[in-house]
DRENZAFI-609885 format. One record per residue (C-alpha): residue number from 1; residue in one letter; x, y, z. Coordinates in nm, 4 decimals, decimal comma. Example, Ala and Ser with C-alpha at 12.3 -4.5 7.8 and 13.67 -1.06 7.14 Angstrom:
2
   resi   resn       east      north         up
      1      a     1,2300    -0,4500     0,7800
      2      s     1,3670    -0,1060     0,7140
***
This chain:
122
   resi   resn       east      north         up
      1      x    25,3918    24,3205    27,7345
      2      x    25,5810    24,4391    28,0629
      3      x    25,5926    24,2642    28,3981
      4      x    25,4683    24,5025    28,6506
      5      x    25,6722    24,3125    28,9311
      6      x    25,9725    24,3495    28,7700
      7      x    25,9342    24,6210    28,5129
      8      x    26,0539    24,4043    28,2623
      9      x    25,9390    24,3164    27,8377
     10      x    25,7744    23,9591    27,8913
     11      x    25,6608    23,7768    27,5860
     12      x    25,2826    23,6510    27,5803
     13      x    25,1906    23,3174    27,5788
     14      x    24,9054    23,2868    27,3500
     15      x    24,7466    22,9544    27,2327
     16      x    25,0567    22,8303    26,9869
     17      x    25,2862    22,9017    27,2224
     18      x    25,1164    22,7292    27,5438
     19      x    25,1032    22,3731    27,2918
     20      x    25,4429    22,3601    27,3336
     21      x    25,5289    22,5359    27,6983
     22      x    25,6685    22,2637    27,9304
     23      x    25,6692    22,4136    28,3070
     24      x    26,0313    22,4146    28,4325
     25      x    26,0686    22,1053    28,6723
     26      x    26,2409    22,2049    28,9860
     27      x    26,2716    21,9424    29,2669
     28      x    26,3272    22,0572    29,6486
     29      x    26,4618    21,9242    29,9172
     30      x    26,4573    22,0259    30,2093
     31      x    26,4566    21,8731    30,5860
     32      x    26,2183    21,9925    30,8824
     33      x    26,0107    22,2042    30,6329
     34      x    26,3288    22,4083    30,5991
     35      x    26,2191    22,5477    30,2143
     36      x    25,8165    22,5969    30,3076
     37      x    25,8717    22,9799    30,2652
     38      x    26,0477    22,9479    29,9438
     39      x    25,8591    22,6925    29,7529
     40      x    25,5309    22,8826    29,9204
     41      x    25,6808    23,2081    29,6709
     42      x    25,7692    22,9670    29,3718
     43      x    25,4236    22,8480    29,3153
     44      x    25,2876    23,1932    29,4203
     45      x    25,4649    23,4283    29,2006
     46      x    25,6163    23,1547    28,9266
     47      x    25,2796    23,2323    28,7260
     48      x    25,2240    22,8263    28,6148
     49      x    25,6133    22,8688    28,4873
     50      x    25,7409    22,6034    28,7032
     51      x    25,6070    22,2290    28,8081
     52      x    25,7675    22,1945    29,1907
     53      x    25,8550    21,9080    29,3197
     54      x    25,8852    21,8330    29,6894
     55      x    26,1109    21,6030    29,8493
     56      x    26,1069    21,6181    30,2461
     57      x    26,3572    21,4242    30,4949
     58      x    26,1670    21,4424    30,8188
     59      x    26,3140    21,2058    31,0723
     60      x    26,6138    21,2609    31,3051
     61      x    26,9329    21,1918    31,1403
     62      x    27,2706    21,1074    31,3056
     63      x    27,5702    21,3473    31,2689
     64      x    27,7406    21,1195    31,0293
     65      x    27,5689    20,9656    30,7268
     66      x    27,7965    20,6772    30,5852
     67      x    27,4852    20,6394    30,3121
     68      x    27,3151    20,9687    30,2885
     69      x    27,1771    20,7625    29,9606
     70      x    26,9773    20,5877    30,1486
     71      x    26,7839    20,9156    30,2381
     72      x    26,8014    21,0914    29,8542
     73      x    26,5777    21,0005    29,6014
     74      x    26,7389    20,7979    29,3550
     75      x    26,5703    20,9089    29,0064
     76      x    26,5743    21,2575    28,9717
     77      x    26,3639    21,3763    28,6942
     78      x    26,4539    21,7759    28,7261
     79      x    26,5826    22,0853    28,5211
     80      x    26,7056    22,2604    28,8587
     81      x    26,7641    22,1231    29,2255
     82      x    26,7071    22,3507    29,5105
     83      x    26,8719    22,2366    29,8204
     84      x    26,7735    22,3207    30,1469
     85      x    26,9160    22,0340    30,3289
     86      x    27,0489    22,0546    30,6912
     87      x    27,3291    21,7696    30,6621
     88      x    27,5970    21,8402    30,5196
     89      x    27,6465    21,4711    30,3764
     90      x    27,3166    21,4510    30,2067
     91      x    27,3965    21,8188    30,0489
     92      x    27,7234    21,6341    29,9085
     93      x    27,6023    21,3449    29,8066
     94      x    27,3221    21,5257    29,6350
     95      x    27,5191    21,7388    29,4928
     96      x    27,7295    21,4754    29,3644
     97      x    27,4305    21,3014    29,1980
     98      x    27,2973    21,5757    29,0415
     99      x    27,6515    21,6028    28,8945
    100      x    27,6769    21,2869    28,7135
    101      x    27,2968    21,3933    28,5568
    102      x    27,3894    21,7065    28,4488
    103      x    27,1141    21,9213    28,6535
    104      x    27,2095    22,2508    28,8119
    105      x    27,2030    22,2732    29,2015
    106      x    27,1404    22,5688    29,4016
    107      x    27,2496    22,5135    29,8001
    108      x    27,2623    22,8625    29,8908
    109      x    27,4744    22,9079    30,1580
    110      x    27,7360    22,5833    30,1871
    111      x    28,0674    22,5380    30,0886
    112      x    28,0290    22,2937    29,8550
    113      x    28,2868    22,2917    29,5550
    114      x    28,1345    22,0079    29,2914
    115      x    28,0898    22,1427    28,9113
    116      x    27,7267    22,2221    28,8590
    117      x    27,6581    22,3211    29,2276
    118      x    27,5865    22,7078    29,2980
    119      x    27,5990    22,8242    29,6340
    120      x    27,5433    23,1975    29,6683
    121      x    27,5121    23,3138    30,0282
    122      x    27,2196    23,3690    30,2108
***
């Protein structure tokens, strides 16, 4: 069956294969409602593919984070990460957790250099 968004061959998913279909788990994160425009297009045109998680840091933060910890969650269940974090130090220190988990980041846009982080630019 083709995709008429994208023109491309897209497998059904008939009643075997939905038994076993696990939505992809992405968590976001993202300060001020900085990802509301993405995550509104992931749930709108991710057709039940993915199960989005939202994680947002609200409050005023000071330039410096000694324990931008604090301010991450500290289990994270998800097959991709989606960063749309302001501060830099919560970026790296997320990025740095998702590291030692071995789940892929995407923080489009920052410089950071830790294996497993992606950051195309915006």
């Amino acid at each position: 069956m083709e995709n008429p968004r994208c023109g491309c061959e897209v497998q059904s998913r008939t009643a075997e294969t939905h038994e076993t279909f696990r939505p992809q788990r992405i968590l976001v994160l993202q300060q001020n409602g900085s990802a509301e425009r993405k995550i509104h297009g992931i749930k709108k045109y991710g057709d039940g593919l993915f199960a989005v998680e939202i994680v947002s840091i609200d409050t005023p933060l000071p330039p410096i984070l000694d324990e931008a910890t604090d301010y991450l969650p500290r289990d994270l269940q998800a097959d991709l990460v989606l960063d749309f974090l302001r501060h830099p130090d919560l970026s790296e220190d997320l990025a740095l957790m998702c590291r030692d988990r071995g789940i892929p980041v995407v923080s489009s846009g920052k410089k950071l250099r830790i294996k497993g982080t992606l950051t195309p630019p915006t």
